[in-house]
N, CA, C and O atoms as CSV, one atom per row, in Angstrom:
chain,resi,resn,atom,element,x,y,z
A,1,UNK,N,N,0.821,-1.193,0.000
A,1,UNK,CA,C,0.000,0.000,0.000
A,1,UNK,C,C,0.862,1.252,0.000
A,1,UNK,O,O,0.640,2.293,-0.618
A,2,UNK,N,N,1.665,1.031,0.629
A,2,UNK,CA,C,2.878,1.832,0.688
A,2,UNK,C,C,3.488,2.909,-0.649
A,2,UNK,O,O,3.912,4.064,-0.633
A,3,UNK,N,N,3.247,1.669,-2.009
A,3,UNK,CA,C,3.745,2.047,-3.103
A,3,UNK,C,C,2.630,2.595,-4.079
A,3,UNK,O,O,2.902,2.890,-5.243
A,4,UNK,N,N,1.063,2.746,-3.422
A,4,UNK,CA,C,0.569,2.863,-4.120
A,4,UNK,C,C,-0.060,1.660,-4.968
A,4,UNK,O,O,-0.523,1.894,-6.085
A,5,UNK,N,N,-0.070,0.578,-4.514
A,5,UNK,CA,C,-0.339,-1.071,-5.059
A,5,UNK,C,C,-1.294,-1.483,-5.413
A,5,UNK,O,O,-1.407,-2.442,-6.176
A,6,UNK,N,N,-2.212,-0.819,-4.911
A,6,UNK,CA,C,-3.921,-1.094,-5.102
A,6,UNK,C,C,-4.934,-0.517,-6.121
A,6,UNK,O,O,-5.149,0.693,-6.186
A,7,UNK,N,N,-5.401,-1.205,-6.723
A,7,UNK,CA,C,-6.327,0.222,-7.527
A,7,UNK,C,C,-7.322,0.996,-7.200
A,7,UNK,O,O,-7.879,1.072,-6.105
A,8,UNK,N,N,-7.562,1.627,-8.252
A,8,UNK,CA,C,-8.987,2.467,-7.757
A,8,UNK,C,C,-10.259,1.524,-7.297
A,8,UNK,O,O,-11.087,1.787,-6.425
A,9,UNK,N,N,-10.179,0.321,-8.148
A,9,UNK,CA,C,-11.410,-0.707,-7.402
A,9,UNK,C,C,-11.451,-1.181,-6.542
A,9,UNK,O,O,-12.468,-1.657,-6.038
A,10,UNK,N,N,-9.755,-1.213,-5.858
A,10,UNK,CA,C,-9.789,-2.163,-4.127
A,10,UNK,C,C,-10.237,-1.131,-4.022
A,10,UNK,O,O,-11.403,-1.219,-3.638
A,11,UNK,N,N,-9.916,-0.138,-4.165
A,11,UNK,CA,C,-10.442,1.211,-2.939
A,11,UNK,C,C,-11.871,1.378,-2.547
A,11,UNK,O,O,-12.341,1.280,-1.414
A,12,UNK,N,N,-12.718,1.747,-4.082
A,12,UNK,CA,C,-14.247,1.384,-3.923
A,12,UNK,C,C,-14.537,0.334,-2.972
A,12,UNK,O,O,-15.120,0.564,-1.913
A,13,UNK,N,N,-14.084,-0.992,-3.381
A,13,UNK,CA,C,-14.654,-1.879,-3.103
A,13,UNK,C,C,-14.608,-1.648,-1.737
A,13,UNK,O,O,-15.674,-1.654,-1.121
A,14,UNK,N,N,-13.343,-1.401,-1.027
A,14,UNK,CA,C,-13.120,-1.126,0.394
A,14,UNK,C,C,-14.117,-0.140,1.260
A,14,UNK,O,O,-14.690,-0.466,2.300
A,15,UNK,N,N,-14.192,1.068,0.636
A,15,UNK,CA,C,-14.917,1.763,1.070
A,15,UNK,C,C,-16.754,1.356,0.837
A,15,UNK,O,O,-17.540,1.570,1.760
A,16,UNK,N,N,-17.096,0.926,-0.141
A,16,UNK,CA,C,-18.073,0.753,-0.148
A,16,UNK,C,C,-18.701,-0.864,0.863
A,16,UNK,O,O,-19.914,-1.076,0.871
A,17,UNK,N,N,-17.957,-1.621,1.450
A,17,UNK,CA,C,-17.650,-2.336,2.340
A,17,UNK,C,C,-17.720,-1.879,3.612
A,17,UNK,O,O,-18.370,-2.393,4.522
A,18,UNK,N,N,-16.981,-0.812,3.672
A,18,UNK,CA,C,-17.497,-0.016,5.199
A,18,UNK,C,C,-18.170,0.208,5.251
A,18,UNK,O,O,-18.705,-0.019,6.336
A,19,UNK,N,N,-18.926,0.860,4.283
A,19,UNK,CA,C,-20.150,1.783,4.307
A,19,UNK,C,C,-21.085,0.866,4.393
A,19,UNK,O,O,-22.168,1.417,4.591
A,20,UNK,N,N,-21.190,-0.505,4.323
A,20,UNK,CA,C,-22.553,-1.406,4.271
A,20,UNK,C,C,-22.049,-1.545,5.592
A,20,UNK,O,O,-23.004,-1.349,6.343
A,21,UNK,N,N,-21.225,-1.739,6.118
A,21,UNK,CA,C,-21.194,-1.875,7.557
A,21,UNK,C,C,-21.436,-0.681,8.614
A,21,UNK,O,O,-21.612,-1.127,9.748
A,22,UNK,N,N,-21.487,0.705,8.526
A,22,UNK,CA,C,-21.678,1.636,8.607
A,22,UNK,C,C,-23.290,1.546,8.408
A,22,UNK,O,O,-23.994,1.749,9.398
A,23,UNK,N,N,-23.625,1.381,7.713
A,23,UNK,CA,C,-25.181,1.223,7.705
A,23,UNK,C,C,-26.107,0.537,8.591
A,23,UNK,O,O,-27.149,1.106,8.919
A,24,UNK,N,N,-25.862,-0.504,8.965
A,24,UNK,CA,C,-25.932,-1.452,9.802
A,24,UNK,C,C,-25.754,-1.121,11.285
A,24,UNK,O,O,-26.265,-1.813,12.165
A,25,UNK,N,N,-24.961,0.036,11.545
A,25,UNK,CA,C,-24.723,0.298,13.240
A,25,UNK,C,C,-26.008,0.778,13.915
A,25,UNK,O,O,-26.044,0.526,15.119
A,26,UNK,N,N,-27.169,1.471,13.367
A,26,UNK,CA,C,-28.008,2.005,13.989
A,26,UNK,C,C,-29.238,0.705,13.979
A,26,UNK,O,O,-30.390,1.098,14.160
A,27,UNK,N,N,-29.059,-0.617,13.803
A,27,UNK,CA,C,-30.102,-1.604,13.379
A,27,UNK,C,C,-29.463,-2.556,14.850
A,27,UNK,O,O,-30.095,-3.487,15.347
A,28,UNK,N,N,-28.374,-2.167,15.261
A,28,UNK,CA,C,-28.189,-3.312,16.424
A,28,UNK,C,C,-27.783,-2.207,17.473
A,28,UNK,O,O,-26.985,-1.327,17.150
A,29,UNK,N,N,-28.346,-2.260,18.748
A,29,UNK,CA,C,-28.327,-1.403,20.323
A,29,UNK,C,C,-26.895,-1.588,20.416
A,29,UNK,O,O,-26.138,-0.636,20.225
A,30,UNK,N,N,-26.463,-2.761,20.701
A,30,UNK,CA,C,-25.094,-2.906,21.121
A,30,UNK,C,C,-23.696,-2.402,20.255
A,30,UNK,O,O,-22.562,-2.158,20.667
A,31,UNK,N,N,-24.193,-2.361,19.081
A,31,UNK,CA,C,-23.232,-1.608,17.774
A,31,UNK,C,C,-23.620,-0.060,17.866
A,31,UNK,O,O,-22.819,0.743,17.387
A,32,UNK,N,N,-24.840,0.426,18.472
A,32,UNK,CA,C,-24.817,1.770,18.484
A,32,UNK,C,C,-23.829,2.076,19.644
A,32,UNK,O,O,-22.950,2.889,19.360
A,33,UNK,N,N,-23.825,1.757,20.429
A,33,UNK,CA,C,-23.525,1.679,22.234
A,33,UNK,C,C,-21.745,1.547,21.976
A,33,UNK,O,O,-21.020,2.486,22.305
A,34,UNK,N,N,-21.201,0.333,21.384
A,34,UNK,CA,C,-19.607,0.644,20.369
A,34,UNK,C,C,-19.624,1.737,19.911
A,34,UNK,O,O,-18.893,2.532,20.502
A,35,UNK,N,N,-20.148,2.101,19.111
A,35,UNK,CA,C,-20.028,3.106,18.205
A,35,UNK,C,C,-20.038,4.624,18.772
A,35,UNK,O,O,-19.109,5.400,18.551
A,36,UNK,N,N,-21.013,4.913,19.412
A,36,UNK,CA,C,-20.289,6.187,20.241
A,36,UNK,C,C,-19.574,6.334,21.423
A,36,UNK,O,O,-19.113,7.397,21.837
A,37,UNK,N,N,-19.478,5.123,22.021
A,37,UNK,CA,C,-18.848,4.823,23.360
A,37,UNK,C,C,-17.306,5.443,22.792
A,37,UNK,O,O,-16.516,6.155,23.412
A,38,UNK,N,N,-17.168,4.780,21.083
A,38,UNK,CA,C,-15.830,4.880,20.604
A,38,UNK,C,C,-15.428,6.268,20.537
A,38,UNK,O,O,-14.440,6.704,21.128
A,39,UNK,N,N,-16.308,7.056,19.713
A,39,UNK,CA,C,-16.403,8.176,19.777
A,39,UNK,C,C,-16.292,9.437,21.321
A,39,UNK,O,O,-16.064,10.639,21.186
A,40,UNK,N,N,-16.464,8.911,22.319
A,40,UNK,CA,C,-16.583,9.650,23.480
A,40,UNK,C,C,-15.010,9.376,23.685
A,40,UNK,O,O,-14.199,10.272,23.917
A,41,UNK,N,N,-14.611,7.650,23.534
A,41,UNK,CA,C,-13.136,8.154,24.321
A,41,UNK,C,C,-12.280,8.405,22.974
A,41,UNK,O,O,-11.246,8.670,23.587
A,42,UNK,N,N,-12.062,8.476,22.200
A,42,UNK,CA,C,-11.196,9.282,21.386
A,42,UNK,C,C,-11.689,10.701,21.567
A,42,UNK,O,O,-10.920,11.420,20.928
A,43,UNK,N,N,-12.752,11.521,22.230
A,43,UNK,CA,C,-13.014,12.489,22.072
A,43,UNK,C,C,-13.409,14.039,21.113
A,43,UNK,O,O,-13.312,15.261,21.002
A,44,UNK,N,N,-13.999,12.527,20.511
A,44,UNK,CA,C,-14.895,13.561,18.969
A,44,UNK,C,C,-16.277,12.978,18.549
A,44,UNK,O,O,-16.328,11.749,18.519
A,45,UNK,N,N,-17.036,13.439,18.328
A,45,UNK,CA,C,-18.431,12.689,18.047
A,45,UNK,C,C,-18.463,13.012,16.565
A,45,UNK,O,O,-18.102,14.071,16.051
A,46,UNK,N,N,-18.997,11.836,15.897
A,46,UNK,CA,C,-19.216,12.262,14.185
A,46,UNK,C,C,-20.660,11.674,14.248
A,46,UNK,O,O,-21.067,10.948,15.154
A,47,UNK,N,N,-21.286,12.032,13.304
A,47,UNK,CA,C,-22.511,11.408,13.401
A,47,UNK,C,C,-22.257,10.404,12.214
A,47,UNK,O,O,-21.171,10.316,11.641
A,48,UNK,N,N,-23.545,9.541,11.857
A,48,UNK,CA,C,-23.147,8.111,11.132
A,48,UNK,C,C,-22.906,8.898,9.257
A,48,UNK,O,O,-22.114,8.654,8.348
A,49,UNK,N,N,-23.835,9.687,9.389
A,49,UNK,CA,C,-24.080,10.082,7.714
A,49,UNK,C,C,-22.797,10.717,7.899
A,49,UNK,O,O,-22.088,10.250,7.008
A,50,UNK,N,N,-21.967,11.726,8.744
A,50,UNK,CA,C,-20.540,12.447,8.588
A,50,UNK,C,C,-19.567,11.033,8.225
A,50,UNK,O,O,-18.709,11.071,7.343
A,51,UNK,N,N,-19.825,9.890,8.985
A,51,UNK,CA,C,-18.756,9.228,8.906
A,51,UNK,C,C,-18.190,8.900,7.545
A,51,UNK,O,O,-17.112,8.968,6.955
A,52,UNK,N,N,-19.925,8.359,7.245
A,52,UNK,CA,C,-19.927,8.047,6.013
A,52,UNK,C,C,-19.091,8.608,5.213
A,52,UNK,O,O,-18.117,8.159,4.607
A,53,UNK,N,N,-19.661,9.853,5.276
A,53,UNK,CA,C,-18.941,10.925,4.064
A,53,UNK,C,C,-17.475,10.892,3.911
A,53,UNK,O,O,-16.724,10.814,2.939
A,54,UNK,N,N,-17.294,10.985,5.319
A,54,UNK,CA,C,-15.712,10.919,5.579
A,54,UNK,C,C,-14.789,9.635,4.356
A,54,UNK,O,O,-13.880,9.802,3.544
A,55,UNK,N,N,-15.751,8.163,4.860
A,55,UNK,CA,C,-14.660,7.600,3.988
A,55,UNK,C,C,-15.301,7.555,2.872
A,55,UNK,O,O,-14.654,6.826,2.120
A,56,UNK,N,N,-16.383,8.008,2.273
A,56,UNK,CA,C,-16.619,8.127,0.520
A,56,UNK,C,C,-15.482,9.147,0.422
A,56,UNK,O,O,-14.948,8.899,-0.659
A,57,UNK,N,N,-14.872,10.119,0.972
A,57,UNK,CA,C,-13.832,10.962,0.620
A,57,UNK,C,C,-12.320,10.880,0.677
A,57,UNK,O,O,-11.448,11.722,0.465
A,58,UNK,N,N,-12.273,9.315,1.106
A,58,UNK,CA,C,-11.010,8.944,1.034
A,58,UNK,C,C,-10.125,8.710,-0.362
A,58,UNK,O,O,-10.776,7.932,-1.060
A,59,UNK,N,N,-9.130,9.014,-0.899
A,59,UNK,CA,C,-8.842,8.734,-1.864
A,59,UNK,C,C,-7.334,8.118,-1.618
A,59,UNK,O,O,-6.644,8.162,-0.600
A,60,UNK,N,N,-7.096,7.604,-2.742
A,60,UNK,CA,C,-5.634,6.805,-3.228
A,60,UNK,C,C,-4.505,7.790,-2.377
A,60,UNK,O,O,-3.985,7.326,-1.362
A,61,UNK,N,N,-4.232,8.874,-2.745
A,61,UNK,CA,C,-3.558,9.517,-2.269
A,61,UNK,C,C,-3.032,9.954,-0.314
A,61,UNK,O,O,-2.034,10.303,0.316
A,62,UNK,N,N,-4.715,9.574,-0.042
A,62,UNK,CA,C,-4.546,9.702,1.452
A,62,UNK,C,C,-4.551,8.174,1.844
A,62,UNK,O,O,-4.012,8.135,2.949
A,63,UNK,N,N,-4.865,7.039,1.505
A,63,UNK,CA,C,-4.469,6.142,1.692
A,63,UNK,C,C,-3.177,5.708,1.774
A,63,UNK,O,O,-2.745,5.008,2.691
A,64,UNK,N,N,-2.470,6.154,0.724
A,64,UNK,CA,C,-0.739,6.157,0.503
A,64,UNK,C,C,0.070,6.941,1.722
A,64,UNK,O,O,1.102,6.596,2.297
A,65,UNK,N,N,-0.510,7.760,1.857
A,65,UNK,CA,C,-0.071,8.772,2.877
A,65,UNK,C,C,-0.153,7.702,4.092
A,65,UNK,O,O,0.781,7.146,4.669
A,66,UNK,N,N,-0.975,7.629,4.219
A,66,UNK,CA,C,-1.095,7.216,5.949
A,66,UNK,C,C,-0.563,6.183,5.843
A,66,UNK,O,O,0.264,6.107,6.752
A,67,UNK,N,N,-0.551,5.024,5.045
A,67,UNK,CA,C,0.076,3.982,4.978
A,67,UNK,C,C,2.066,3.832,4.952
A,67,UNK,O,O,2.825,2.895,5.198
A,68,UNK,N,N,2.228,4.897,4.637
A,68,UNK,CA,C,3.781,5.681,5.365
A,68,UNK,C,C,4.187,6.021,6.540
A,68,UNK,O,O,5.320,6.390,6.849
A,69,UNK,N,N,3.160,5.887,7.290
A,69,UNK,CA,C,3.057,6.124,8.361
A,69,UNK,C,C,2.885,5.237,9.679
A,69,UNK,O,O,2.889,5.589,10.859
A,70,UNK,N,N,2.747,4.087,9.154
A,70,UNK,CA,C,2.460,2.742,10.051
A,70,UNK,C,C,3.478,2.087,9.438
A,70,UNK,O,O,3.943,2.020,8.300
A,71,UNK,N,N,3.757,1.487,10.825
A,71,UNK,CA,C,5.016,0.537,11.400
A,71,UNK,C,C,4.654,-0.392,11.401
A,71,UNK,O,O,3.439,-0.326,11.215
A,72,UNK,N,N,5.029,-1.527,11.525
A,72,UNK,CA,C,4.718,-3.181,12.046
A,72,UNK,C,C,5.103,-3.217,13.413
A,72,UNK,O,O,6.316,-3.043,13.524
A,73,UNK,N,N,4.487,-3.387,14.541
A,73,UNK,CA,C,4.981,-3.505,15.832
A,73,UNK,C,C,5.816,-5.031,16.403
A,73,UNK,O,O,6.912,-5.328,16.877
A,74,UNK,N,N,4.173,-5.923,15.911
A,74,UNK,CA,C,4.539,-7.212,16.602
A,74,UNK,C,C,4.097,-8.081,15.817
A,74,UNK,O,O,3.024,-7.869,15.251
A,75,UNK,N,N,4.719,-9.113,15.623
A,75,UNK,CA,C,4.058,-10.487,14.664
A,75,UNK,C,C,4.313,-11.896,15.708
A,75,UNK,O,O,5.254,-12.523,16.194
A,76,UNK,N,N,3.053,-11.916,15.691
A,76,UNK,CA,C,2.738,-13.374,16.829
A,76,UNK,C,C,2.304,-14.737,15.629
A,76,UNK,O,O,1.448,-14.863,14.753
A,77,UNK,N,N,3.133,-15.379,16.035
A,77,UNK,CA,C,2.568,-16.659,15.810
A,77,UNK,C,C,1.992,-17.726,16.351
A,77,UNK,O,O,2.852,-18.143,17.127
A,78,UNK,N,N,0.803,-18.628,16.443
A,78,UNK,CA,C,0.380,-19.691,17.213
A,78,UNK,C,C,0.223,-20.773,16.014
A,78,UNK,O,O,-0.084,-20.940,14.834
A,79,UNK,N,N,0.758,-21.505,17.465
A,79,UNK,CA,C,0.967,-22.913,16.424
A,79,UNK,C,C,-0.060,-23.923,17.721
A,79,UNK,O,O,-0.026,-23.879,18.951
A,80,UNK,N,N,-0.819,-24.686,16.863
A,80,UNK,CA,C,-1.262,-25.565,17.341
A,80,UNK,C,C,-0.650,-26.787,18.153
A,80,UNK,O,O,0.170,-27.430,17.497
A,81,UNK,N,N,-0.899,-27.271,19.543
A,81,UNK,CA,C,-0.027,-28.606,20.069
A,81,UNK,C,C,-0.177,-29.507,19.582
A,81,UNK,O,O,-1.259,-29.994,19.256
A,82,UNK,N,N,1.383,-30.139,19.345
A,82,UNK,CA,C,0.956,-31.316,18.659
A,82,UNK,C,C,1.090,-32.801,19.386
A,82,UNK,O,O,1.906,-33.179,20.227
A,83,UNK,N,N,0.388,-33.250,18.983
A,83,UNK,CA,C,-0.223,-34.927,20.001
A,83,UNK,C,C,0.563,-35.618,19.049
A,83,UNK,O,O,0.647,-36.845,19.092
């Protein structure tokens, strides 16, 4: 992502993926109750249609960006015991 790797259709596809999930938060109590709980402790409230908007306005470019910006911290592996 880094290099720019993806096309314009992962991107749609991605975003339009959130957004069906985004749709969906106000149809379950306990996904509303996540959903601004999240919002209170990061300390910003968006409403669902802002969010929306937010990532229909994401583009290639800010994807690339931020993706320059993340590190790999930790890579765990589990392995199953074997009998």
């Amino acid at each position: 992502m880094k290099n720019g790797e993806f096309s314009e259709e992962d991107l749609s596809n991605a975003k339009t993926t959130i957004i069906a999930t985004i749709d969906f938060i106000p149809d379950e109590q306990d996904t509303q109750i996540s959903y601004y709980f999240g919002q209170e402790f990061a300390g910003r409230v968006v409403s669902i249609d802002e969010y929306k908007k937010i990532i229909e306005n994401i583009t290639k470019d800010k994807v690339i960006k931020l993706a320059k910006n993340i590190q790999l911290h930790t890579i765990y592996f589990l392995k199953g015991k074997e009998e």
